[in-house]
N, C-alpha and C positions, 0 to 999 in steps of 0.2 A: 186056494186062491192062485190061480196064473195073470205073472206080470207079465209085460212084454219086457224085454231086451232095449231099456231107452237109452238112446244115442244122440238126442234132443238137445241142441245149443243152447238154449237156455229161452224162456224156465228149462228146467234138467232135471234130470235124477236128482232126488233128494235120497240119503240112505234109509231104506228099509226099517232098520232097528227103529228111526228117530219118527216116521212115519207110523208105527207102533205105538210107539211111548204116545204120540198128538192123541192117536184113537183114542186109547188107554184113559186119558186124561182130560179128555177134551168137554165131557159133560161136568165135570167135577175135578177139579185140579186141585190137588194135597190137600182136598176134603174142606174148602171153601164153600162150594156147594155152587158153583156156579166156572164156567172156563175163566181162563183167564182174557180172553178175547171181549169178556163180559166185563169187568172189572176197571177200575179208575186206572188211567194210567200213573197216578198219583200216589196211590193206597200202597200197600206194606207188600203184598203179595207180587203185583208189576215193578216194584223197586227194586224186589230183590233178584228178580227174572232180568233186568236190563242188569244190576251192577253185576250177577254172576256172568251174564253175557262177554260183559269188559273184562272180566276179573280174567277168564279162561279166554279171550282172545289173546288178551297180553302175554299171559304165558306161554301160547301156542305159538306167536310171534315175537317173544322176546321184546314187547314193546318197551323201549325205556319210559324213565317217568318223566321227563319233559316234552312229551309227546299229547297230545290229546284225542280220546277215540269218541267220534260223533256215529251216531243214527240217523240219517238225513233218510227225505225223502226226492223224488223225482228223476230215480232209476244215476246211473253216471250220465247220462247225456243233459242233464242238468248242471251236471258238475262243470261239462267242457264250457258252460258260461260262468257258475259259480267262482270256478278256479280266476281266471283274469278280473271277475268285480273283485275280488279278497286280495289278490299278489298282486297286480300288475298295474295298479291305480300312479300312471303318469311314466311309465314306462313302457319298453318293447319285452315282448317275451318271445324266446326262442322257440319251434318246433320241430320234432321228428316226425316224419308225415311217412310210416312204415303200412299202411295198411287203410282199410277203409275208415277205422272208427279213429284213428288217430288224424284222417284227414279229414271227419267231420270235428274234431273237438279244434284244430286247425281254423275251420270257416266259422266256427259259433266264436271265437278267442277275437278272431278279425273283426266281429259287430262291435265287441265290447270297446276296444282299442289296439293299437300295435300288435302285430303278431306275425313274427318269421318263420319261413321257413328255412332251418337251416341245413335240412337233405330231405331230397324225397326220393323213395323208389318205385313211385309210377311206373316209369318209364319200362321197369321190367314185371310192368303187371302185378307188384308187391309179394316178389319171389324171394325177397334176400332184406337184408339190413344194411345201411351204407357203413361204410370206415370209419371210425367215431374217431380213428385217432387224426383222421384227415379235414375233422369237420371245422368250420370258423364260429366258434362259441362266441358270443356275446358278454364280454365282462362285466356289462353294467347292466344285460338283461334283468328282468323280475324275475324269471325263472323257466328255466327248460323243460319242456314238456313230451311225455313220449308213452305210445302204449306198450304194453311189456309182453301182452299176447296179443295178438290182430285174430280174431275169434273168427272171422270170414276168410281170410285168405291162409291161416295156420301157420302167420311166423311169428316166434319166440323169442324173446330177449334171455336167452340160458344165462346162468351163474358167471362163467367166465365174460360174455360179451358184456354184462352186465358192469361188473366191475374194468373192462376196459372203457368204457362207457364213462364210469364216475371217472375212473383216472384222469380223461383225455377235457374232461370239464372242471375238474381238480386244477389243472396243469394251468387254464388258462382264466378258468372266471369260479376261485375258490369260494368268492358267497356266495353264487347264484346257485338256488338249489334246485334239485332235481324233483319233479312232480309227474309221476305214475298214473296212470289208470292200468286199474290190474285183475278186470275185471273178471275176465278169463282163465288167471292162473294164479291169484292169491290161495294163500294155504294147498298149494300143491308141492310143496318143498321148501325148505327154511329159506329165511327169506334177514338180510339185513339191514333192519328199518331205520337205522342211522344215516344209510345214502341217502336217504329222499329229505325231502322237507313236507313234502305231502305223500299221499295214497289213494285214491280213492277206486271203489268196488261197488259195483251193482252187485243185488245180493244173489241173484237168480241160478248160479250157475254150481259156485263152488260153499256158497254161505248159505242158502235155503231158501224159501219163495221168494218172488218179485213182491217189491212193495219198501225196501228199507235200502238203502246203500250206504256202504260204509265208507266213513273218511276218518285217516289217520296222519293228524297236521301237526308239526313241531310247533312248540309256545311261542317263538321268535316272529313268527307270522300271523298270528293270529290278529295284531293289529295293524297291521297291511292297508286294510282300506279305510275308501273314504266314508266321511260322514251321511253321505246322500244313501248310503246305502240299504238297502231295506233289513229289518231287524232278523226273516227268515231265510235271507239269505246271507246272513255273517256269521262265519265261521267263530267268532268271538261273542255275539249274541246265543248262538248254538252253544257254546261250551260252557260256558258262562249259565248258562240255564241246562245241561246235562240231558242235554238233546230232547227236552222237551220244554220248547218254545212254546210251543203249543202241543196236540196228540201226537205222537208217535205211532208209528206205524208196530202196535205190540205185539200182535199175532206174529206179523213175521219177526222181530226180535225175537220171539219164544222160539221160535223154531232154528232162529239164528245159534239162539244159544245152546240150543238139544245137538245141532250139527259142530260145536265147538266140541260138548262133552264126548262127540262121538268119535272126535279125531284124536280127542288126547287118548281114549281109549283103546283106538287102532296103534295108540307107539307115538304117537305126535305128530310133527313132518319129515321128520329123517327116516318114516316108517313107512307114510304114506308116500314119501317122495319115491322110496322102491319101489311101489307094486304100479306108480305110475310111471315110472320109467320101462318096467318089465309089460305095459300093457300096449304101451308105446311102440315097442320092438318088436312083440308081434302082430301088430296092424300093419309098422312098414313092413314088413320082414314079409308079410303077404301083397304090399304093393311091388314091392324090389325085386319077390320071386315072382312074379305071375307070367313071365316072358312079356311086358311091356303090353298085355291088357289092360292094368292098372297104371294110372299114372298118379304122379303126385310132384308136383311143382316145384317145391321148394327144396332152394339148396340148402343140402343137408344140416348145415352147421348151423342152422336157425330154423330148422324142423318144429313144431309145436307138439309138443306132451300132450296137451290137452283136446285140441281140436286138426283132426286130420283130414283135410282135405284131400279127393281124389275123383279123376275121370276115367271113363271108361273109352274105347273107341269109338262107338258112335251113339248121337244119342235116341235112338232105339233102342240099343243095349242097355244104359242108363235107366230110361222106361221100364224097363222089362226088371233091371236090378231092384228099382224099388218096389216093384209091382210082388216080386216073389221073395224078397225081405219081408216086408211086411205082411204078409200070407205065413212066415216062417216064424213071425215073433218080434220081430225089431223094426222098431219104431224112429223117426227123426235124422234119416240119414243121408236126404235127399241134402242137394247143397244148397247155399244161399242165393236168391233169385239172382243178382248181381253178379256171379260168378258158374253157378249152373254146378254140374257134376255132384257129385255125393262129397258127405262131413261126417266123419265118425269124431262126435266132442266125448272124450272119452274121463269126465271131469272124477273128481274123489269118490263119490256115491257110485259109478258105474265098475264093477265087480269084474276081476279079472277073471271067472269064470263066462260075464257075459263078454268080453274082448276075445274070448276063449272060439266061445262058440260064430262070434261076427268072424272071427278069422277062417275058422271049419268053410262056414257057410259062402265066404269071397274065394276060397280053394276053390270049392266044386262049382260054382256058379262059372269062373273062368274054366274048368274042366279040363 
């Protein structure tokens, strides 16, 4: 069987192994006699496939226990309205407007009610991240909102920014909690779930097919909103009934959960966070040498791990790059209409032997 080399923003690479085990499994699941795709979402079999889901997400991220982990449906761009019906019911909420999808969850917050922006980096074509320590946080905000990976334009909220980030929100507005979309870069490196008040993750990229997104809300929020609100969209109706309001999207839960089992077994995230860091350095390390064929935008110190964005000099070249990429074996590298040039999303499932070879093949292509 030859795969291609998928560098696909998402849907993405799902890992290999866990795409096995589904085959393996899929007519006849631990001898039920039927998939589990088949099956109640109710029954003994789906119950115990969503709590191992939880059971092994928590561990993988250190969930504490007055947290609550939902399976929602309606991708995160659902969520960029969900989040202000739930939090922000009679108040303004703050936003970081670092990139495309943080400046659509921005204009969806805006329909619902009040919604700031308290820095944007438009202006430099969403190349960098602002000064958090400079920023004017809202003390009485509902809560601060920000994406942690911008998956189109490749800037990153790292470990250290991140915690300058809490600190500088700490400092001036200590309730107001911080609320992530992470969609792009959750379980690509440990992660500490006590900053946030929320989480939330489309599953498409780093968790396993499109169809379930994940949300991880502290218990102190959960009754947030108002009464008018509809039952499938409250985070407290959801938890409250254990994410199954109604169906669940189970299929993809199972393969949610095959993609947990698959990370604990590569070492966790302190495991997985090295080989993404090492896959990282050498896709720059081929943009940075190429004598300035390659380009790549962003200032270095909010670089993205995950999704690498890069141009070539003209686009003719660009053309021709994806034209004999993909004749080569790789797939998904062209960039996002929006911004044009090539994306190498180089998520958990994409194998540093295939960053290996993307790297080989950007050598000789610039020659």
């Amino acid at each position: 069987m030859t795969r291609a080399w998928n560098f696909s923003a998402g849907p993405a690479a799902i890992p290999l192994e866990v795409l096995q085990q589904v085959e393996k499994e899929l007519f006849d699941w631990h001898g039920i006699g039927a998939s589990i795709m088949e099956v109640s979402h109710r029954g003994k079999a789906f119950v115990s496939v969503i709590e191992a889901a939880e059971a092994d997400l928590r561990e993988l991220l250190a969930i504490p226990d007055n947290y609550r982990v939902l399976f929602l449906q309606g991708g995160a761009s659902l969520q960029f309205a969900q989040v202000p019906m739930n939090l922000s019911v009679g108040k303004s909420a703050d936003y970081l407007v670092t990139g495309s999808w943080s400046k659509k969850a921005h204009k969806e917050a805006a329909r619902i009610g009040a919604a700031r922006i308290v820095a944007t980096t438009e202006g430099s074509k969403f190349t960098r991240l602002p000064d958090f320590e400079r920023l004017a946080f809202d003390e009485n905000a509902a809560y601060v909102h920000l994406c942690t990976n911008e998956t189109i334009h490749g800037v990153e909220v790292h470990e250290e920014s991140e915690a300058r980030l809490f600190e500088a929100i700490s400092s001036v507005a200590p309730d107001v909690p911080l609320v992530a979309d992470m969609s792009s870069n959750i379980l690509s490196r440990p992660l500490d779930v006590r900053r946030y008040g929320l989480i939330y993750a489309g599953a498409q990229k780093n968790i396993g097919p499109s169809g379930v997104t994940l949300v991880i809300v502290r218990n102190d929020l959960l009754d947030r909103a108002g009464e008018n609100i509809s039952a499938q969209l409250s985070y407290r109706e959801q938890a409250d009934n254990g994410s199954m309001l109604n169906t669940p999207p189970t299929f993809a839960i199972h393969v949610a959960g095959l993609v947990f089992k698959w990370l604990k077994a590569q070492g966790g995230l302190d495991a997985i966070a090295a080989v993404n860091r090492e896959k990282a350095r050498q896709l720059y390390e081929a943009i940075d040498n190429s004598g300035g064929f390659y380009r790549n935008p962003v200032d270095i110190v909010c670089r993205s791990v995950m999704n690498i964005p890069f141009s070539l000099p003209t686009p003719e070249l660009e053309a021709q790059f994806v034209k004999e990429s993909e004749a080569a074996g790789f797939i998904g590298l062209k960039g996002h209409k929006s911004v044009g040039g090539m994306r190498a999303s180089i998520y958990n499932a994409v194998s540093l032997e295939a960053v290996e070879a993307l790297a080989g093949f950007m050598k000789e292509f610039c020659g």
